[in-house]
ZAKOL-58441 format. One record per residue (C-alpha): x, y, z; residue in one letter. Coordinates in steps of 0.5 Angstrom, whole numbers, plus 2048, in hexadecimal, padded with zeros to 3 digits. Layout:
XYZA/...
//
This chain:
75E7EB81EX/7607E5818X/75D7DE818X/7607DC81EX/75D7D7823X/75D7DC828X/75B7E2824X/7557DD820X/7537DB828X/7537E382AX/74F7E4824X/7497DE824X/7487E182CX/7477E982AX/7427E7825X/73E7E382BX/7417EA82FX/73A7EE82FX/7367E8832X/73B7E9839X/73A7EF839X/7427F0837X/7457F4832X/74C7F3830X/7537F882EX/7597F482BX/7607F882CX/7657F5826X/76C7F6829X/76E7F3821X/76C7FA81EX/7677F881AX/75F7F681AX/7607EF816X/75B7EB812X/7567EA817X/7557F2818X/74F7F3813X/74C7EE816X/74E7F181EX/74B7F781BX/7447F5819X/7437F281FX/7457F8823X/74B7F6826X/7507FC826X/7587FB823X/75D7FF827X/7647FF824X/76A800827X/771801822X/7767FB823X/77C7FE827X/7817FB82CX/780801830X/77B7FE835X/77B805838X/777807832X/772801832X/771803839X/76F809838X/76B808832X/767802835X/76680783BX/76380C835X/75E807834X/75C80483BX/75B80C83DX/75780E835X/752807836X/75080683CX/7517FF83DX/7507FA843X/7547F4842X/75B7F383EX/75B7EC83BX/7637EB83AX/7647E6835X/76C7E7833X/76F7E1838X/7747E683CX/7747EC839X/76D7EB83EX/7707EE843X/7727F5841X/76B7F783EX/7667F4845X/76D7F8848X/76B7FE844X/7637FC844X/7647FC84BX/76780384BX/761805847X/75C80484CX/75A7FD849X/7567F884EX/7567F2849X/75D7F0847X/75E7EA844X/7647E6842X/7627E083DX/7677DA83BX/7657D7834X/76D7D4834X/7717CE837X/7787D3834X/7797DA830X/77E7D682BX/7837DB82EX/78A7D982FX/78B7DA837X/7917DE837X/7947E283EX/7907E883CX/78A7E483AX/7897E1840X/78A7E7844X/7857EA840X/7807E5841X/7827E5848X/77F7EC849X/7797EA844X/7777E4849X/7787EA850X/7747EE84DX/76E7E984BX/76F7E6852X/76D7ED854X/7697F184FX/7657EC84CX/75E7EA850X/75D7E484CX/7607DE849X/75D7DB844X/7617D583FX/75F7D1838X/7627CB83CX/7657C8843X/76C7C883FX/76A7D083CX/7697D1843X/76F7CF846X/7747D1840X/7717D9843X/76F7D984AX/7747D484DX/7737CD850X/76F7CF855X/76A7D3850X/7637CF852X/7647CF859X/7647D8859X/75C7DA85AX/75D7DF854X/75D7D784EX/7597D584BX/7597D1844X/7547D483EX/7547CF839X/7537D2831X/74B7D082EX/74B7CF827X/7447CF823X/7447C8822X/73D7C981DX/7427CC818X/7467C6818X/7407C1817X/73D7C5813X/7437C680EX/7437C5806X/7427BF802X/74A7BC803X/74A7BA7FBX/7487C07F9X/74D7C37FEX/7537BF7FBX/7517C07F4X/7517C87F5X/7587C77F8X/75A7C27F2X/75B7BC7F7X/7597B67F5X/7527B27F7X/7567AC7F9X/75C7AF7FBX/75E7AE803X/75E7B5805X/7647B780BX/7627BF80DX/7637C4812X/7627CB813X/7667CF817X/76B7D5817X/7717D4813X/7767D5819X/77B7D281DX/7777CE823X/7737CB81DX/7797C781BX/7777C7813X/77E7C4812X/77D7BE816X/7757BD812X/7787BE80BX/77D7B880EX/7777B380FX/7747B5809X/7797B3806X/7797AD809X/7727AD807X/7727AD800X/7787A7800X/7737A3804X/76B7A5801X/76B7A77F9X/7657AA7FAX/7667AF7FEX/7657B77FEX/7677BD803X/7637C3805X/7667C880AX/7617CE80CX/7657D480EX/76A7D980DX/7707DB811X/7787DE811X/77B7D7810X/7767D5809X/77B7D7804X/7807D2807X/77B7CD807X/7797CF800X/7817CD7FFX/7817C7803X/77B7C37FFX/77E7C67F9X/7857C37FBX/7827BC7FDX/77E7BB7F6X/7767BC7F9X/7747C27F6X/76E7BE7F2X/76C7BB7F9X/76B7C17FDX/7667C67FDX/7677CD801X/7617D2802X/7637D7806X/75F7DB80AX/7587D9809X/7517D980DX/74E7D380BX/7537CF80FX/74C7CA811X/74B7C980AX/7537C7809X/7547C3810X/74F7BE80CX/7537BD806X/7587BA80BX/7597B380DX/75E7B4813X/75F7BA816X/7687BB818X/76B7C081DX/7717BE820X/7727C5823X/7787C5827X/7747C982CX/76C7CC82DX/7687CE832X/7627CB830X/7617CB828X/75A7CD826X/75C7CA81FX/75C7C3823X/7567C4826X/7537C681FX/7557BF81BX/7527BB820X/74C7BF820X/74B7BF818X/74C7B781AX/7547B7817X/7587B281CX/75F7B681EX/7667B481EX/76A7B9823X/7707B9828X/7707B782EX/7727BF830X/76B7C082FX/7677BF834X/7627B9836X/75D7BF838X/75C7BF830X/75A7B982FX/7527BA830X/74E7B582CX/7517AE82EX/7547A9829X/7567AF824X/75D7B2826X/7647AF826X/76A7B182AX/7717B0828X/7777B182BX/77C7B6826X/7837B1827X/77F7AC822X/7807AC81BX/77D7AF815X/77B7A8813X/7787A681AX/7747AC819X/7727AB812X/7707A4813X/76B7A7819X/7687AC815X/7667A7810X/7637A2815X/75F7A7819X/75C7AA812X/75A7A2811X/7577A2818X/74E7A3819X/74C7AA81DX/7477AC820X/7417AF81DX/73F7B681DX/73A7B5824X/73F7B2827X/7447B7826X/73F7BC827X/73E7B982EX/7467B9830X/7467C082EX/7407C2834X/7427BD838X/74A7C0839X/7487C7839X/74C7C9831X/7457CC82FX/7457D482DX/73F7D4832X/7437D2837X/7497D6837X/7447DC836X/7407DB83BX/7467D983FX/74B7DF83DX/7447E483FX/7427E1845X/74A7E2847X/74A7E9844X/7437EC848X/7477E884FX/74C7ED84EX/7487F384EX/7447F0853X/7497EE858X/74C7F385DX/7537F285DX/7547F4857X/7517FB858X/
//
């Protein structure tokens, strides 16, 4: 449980879990309660933690543990694929509710013959075990459940809520910057993501440098933490621009830095639905993303751009500067999108309980 956008979602519907009458476990299958523990905790969420091992017997027979000591309803699976081994084994267990959620157009796994053998058998068992589908997006939905997904009675797409009042209500953007030793003038390209492989941050530091050719005043700021920041530490280096970049690492203040930026750029080379995105246009920063997003994240009009990823860094360096030149929305509009397409906290929330009290209710799944 780190700053991701699915674990800070996860998060932001347990602290609005006891208004629905629900109360939340979280099984990390990593071996270790993560950053956002302390604060699961004083919710009064429970960690369960299962040792990373590649004997899946064990992590069966341990999720199995768990499943019989807690006394839960509902398996909520967030693990793409993998879903499919542990709705088998809550299946096993006696759980009524198994659902399976796609947050992914990919798991950046090469598809070598055993791969594919193996999520062969993960989508049978999903296909079977699971009594629910739930995805971040159409394309996420496809890429787990198969072509034919939203035509199986058992689909239905959840989109993530965000606390908008958070993003409108963010620090002063000067006193922002000046904490981060940015400039008051200066033209701030950001984002705020792990530092893994479907980001694509080798591409980002390539526009960037084209940036900084083409607009002297400008400054980076990427939010975030990951496997591949040392590499990206380097590539920067390499290139010249360690006195135009700014990295925080994790922080909890990611309103207060959205509102440093000028332009928000992610051209990740798979998402799901990325709740950063969806947070840019919410503190009211226009994003610059690549077509392998999906359209669905586009929720306040005028304020994201799609590109494709055969262009060249240049073409993409020259986009972000114009969207940072363009007029947004103001707060109440923005406010507004947000209610209107169904990407507020309540919504989700209230969404997710009415799902969770339905399966409890339904007959079919005693």
């Amino acid at each position: 449980m780190d700053r991701g956008g699915v674990e800070t979602w996860l998060v932001e519907v347990l602290r609005r879990a006891s208004s629905c009458q629900l109360e939340m476990g979280f099984l990390c299958l990593g071996g270790r309660p993560g950053v956002l523990a302390p604060e699961i905790a004083a919710l009064g969420g429970r960690i369960h933690l299962v040792r990373p091992t590649k004997n899946i017997a064990a992590v069966g027979r341990e999720f199995g543990r768990v499943l019989r000591a807690e006394g839960y309803d509902i398996v909520h699976s967030h693990v793409h694929s993998f879903s499919g081994f542990l709705l088998w084994r809550a299946a096993r267990a006696g759980i009524r509710g198994r659902i399976a959620h796609s947050h992914s157009t990919s798991d950046g796994k090469k598809r070598t013959l055993l791969r594919r053998a193996y999520l062969s058998i993960m989508r049978r068992l999903i296909r079977g075990y699971a009594t629910t589908w739930i995805a971040a997006s159409t394309e996420a939905g496809f890429a787990l459940f198969g072509r034919d997904w939203e035509r199986d009675p058992r689909a239905r797409i959840v989109r993530y809520g965000i606390d908008v009042s958070r993003f409108l209500n963010a620090g002063p953007r000067d006193a922002v910057r000046a904490e981060l030793g940015l400039p008051r003038d200066s033209i701030v390209v950001g984002s705020a993501a792990r530092f893994a492989r479907e980001k694509n941050y080798p591409f980002w530091i390539q526009v960037a440098a084209k940036i900084a050719l083409l607009e002297p005043r400008s400054r980076f700021l990427l939010v975030g933490d990951g496997e591949l920041r040392p590499s990206i530490e380097r590539m920067v280096a390499h290139l010249g621009l360690e006195d135009r970049f700014v990295m925080t690492g994790l922080r909890d203040d990611v309103p207060d830095l959205l509102r440093a930026m000028d332009v928000f750029l992610m051209p990740s080379l798979y998402e799901g639905l990325p709740v950063a995105c969806l947070e840019a246009q919410a503190a009211g920063v226009p994003a610059v993303i690549s077509d392998a997003v999906t359209p669905e994240a586009a929720v306040v009009p005028g304020m994201v751009q799609r590109l494709p990823l055969d262009l060249t860094p240049e073409d993409w360096a020259r986009a972000v500067l114009q969207a940072g030149r363009l007029a947004h929305p103001g707060a109440g509009s923005r406010e507004t999108a947000f209610g209107r397409t169904g990407f507020s906290i309540q919504a989700s929330v209230e969404g997710l309980a009415a799902l969770y009290h339905d399966i409890i209710r339904d007959e079919r799944y005693g």
